[in-house]
C-alpha positions as CSV (number, residue, x, y, z in Angstrom):
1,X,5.5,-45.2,199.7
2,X,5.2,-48.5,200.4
3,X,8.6,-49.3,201.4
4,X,8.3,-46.2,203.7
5,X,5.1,-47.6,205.4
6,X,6.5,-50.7,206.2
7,X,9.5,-49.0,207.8
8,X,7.5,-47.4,210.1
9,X,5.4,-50.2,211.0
10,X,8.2,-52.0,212.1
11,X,9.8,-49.6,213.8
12,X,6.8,-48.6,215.8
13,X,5.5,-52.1,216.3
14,X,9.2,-53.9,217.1
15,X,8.9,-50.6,219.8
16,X,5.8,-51.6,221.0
17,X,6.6,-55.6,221.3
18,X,9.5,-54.9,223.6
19,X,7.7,-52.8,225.8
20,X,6.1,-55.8,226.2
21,X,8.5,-58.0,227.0
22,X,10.1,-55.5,229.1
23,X,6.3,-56.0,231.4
24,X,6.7,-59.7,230.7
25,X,10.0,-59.7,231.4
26,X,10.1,-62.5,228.7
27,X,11.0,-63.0,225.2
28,X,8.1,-62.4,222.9
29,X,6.9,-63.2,219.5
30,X,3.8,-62.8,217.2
31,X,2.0,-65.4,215.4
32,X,-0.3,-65.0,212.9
33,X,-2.7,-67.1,210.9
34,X,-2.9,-70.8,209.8
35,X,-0.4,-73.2,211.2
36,X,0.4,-75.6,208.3
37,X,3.8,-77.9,207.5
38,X,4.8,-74.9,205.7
39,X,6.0,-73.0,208.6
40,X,8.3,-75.6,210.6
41,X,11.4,-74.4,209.1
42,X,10.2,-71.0,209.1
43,X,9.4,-71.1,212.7
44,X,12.8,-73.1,213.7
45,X,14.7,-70.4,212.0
46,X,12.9,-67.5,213.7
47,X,13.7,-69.1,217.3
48,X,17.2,-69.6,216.3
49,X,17.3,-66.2,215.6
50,X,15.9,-64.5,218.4
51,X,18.5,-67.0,220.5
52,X,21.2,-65.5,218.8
53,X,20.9,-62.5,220.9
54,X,22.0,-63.9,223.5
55,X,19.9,-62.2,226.3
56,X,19.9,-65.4,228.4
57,X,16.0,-65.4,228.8
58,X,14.5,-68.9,229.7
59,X,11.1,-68.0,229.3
60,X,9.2,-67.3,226.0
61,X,5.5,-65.6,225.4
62,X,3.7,-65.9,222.4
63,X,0.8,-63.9,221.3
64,X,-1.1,-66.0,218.6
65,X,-4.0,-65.1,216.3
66,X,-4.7,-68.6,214.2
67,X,-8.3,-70.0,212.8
68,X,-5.8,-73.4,213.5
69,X,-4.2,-76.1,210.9
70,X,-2.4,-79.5,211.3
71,X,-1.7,-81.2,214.9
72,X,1.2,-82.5,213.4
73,X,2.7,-79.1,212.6
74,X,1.6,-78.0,216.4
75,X,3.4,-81.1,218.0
76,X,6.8,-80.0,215.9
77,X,6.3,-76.2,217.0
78,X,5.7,-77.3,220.9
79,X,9.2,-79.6,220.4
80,X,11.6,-76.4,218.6
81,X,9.8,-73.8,221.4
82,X,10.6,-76.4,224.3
83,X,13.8,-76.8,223.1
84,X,15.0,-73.1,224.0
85,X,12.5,-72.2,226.6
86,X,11.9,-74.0,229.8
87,X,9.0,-71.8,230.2
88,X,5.9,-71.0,227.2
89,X,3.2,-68.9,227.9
90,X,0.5,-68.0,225.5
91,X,-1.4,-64.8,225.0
92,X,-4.7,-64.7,223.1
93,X,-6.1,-61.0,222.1
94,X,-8.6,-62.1,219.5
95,X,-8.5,-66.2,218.9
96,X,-6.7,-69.3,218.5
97,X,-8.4,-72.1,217.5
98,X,-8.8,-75.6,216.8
99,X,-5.4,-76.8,216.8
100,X,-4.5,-73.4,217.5
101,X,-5.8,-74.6,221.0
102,X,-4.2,-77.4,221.6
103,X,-1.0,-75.3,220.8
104,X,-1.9,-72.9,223.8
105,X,-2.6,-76.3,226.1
106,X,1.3,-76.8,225.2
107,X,2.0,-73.4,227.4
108,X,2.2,-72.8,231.2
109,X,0.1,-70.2,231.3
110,X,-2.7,-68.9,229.0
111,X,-3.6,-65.2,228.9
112,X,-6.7,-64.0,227.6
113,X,-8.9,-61.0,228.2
114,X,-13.1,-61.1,228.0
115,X,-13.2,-61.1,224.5
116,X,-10.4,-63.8,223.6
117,X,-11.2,-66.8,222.5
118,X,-10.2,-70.4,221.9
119,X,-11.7,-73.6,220.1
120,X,-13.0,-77.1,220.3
121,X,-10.3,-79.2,219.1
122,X,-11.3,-80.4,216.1
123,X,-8.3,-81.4,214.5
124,X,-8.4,-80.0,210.6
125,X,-7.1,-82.4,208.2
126,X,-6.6,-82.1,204.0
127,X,-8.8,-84.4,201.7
128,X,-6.8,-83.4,198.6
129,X,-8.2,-80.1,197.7
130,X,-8.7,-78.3,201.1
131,X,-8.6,-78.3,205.2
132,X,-11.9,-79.7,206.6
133,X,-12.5,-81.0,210.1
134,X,-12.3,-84.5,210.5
135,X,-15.0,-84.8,213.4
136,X,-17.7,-83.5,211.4
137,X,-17.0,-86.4,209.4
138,X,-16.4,-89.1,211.9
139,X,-19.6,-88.2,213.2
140,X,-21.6,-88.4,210.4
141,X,-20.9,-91.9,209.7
142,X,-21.1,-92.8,213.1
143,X,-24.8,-91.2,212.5
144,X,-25.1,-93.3,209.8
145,X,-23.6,-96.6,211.2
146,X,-26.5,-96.4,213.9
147,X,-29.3,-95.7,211.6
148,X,-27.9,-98.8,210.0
149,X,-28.1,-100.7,213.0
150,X,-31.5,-99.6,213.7
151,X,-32.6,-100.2,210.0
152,X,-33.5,-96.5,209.9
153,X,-30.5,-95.9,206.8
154,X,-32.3,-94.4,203.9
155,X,-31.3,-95.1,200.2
156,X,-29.4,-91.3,199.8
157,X,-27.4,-92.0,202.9
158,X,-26.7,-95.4,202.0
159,X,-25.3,-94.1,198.6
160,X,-23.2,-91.6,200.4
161,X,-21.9,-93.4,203.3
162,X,-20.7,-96.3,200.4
163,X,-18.8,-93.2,198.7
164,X,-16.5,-92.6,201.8
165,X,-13.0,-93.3,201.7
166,X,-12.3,-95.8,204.4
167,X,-8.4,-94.6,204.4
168,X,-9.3,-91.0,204.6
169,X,-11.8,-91.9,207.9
170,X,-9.2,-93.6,209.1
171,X,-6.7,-90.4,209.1
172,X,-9.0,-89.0,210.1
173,X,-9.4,-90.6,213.0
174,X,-5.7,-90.9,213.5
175,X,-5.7,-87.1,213.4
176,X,-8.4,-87.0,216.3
177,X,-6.7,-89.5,218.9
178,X,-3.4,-87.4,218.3
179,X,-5.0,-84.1,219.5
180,X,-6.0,-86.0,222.2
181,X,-2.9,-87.9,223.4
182,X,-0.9,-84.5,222.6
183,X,-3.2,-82.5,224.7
184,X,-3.8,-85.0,227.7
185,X,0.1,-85.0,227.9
186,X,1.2,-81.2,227.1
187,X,-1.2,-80.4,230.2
188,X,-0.1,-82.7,232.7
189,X,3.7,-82.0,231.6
190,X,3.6,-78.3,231.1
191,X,0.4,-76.5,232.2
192,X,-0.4,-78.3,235.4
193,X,3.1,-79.2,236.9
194,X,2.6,-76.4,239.7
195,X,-0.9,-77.6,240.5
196,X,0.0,-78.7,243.9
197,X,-3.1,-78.5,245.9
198,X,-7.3,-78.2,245.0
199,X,-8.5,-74.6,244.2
200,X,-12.3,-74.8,243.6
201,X,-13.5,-78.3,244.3
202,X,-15.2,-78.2,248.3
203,X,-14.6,-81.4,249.5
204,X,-10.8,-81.8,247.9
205,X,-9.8,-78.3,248.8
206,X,-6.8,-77.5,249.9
207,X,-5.3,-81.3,249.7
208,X,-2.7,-82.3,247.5
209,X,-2.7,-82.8,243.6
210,X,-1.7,-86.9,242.7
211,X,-0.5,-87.3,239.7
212,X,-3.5,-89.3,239.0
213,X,-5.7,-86.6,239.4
214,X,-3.6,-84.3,237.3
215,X,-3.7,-86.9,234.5
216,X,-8.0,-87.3,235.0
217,X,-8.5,-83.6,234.8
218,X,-6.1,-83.7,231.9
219,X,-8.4,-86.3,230.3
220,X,-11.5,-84.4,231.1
221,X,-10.6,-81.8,229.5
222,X,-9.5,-83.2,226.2
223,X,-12.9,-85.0,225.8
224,X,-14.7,-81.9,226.7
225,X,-12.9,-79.7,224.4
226,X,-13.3,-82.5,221.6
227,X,-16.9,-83.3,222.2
228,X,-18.6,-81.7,219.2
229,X,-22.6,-82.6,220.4
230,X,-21.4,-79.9,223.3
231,X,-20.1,-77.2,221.1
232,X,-22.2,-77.8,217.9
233,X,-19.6,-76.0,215.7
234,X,-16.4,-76.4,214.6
235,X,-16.0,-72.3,214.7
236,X,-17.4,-71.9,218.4
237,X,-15.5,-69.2,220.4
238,X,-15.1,-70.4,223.8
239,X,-14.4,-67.4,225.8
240,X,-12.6,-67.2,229.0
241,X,-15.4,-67.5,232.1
242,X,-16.6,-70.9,229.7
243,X,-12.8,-72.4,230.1
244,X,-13.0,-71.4,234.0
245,X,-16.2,-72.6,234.8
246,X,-16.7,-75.5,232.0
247,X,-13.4,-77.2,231.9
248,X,-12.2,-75.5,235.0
249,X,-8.6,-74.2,233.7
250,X,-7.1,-72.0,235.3
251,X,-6.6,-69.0,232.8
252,X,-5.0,-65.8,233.5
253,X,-7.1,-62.4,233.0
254,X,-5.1,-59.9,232.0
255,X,-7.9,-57.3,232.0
256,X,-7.4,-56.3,235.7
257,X,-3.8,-55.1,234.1
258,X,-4.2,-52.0,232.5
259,X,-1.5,-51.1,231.6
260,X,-0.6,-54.8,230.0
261,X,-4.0,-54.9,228.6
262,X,-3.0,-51.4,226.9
263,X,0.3,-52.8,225.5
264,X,-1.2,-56.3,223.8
265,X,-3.8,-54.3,222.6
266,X,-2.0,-51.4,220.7
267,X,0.4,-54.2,219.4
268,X,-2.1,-56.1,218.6
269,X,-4.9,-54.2,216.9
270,X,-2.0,-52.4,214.9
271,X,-0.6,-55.2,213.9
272,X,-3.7,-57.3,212.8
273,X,-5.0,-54.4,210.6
274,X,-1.8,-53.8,208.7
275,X,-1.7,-57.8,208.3
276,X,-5.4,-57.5,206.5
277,X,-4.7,-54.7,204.8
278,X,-1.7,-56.6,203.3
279,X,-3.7,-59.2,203.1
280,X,-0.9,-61.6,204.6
281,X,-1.9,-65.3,205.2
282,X,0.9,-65.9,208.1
283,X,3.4,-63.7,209.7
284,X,6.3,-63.8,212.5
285,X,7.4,-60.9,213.9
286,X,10.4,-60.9,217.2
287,X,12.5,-58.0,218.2
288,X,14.8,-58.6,215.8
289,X,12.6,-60.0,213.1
290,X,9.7,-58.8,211.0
């Protein structure tokens, strides 16, 4: 029975992706859950594969559903896609966060719909038994180093600011300027390089883009998306109006699309639920691959 069901899920939901890309006009694939070393090769061999059809496509869409993982295994990911696709566009239906984000920041274009959501970009980083995010713990001891400065440290913290692992902060805080540099870069290389003139802002509108510019918005929004006193949590959706209106990016609705809207989220929801029931931790799926 099993065997059976997965058949058919395949068959319908390989049916429903190209349908997709047929809209798209694009070559599309499905990412789901956390992205960790584990999946380079994977993910390599996957592209390769869907390459091998020869179908002479230049442009690539990926719908990702991730809660996010290592930076490191983002920036090797945006190097294999790049590598066979001038063009990357991202399509989030439920979330990608966290470094998940800073994948999508890698894209041209980012589609979401009301109820996507992506993440501050805390970058997630293993102490030895699990992932934790390293700027809850930068910023503790930085709360710490200024009570010490203002002779305000009490004994407990004292005994638990002695117990960190200065080698561990220090990844830590390798792991932070990385998402930074990556995502300062990736936007002024991929996602703004057909900003040519001011949209929204009165007095500049309708003038041209210097690079300059590109590379301060860039920076703006890389310190807004990694300020944790602004989004309090680690796990805070930030939905699409927030990203328009907040770090002013220009994100693509596709809710006034019906009929694109109907096709991501058949695929989609249909997908996602047999993932859970399955309970699979991460999955690929292309037209030729599932």
């Amino acid at each position: 029975m099993g065997l059976v069901l997965d058949s058919t899920i395949n068959k319908i939901s390989t049916a429903k992706l190209k349908n997709i890309e047929k809209k798209l006009n694009s070559d599309v694939i499905f990412f789901y859950g956390p992205i960790q070393t584990s999946v380079e090769k994977t993910f390599r061999d996957f592209l390769e594969r869907l390459k091998k059809d020869n179908l002479n496509r230049d442009k690539l869409s990926i719908i990702l559903n991730t809660p996010g993982g290592s930076v490191e295994t983002v920036e090797k990911m945006v190097v294999i896609t790049r590598h066979f696709y001038k063009e990357v566009d991202f399509i989030v239906p439920d979330y990608a966060m966290s470094a998940g984000t800073i994948f999508c920041m890698s894209g041209d274009r980012i589609y979401m719909d009301y109820s996507s959501s992506l993440g501050p970009i805390d970058p997630q980083v293993f102490n030895g038994t699990r992932w934790v995010p390293a700027l809850g713990y930068l910023d503790k001891v930085e709360e710490f180093i200024e009570k010490s400065k203002n002779n305000k440290l009490t004994q407990a913290e004292f005994l638990m600011l002695k117990e960190q692992d200065l080698a561990m902060l220090k990844s830590y805080e390798q792991a932070r300027d990385l998402s930074i540099s990556l995502l300062k870069d990736w936007l002024v290389k991929y996602k703004f390089k057909n900003w040519d003139k001011h949209e929204t802002t009165p007095n500049l509108k309708g003038k041209l883009v210097t690079p300059e510019e590109k590379k301060h918005r860039a920076e703006e929004v890389a310190k807004l998306l990694g300020n944790n006193k602004l989004w309090h949590s680690h796990g805070r959706s930030i939905g699409l109006q927030t990203l328009r209106d907040v770090l002013k990016l220009k994100i693509e609705d596709y809710s006034g699309d019906k009929s694109l809207t109907l096709l991501i989220r058949e695929y989609n929801d249909m997908i996602c639920d047999y993932l859970a029931r399955m309970n699979f931790a991460n999955f690929l799926h292309s037209r030729n691959y599932f």
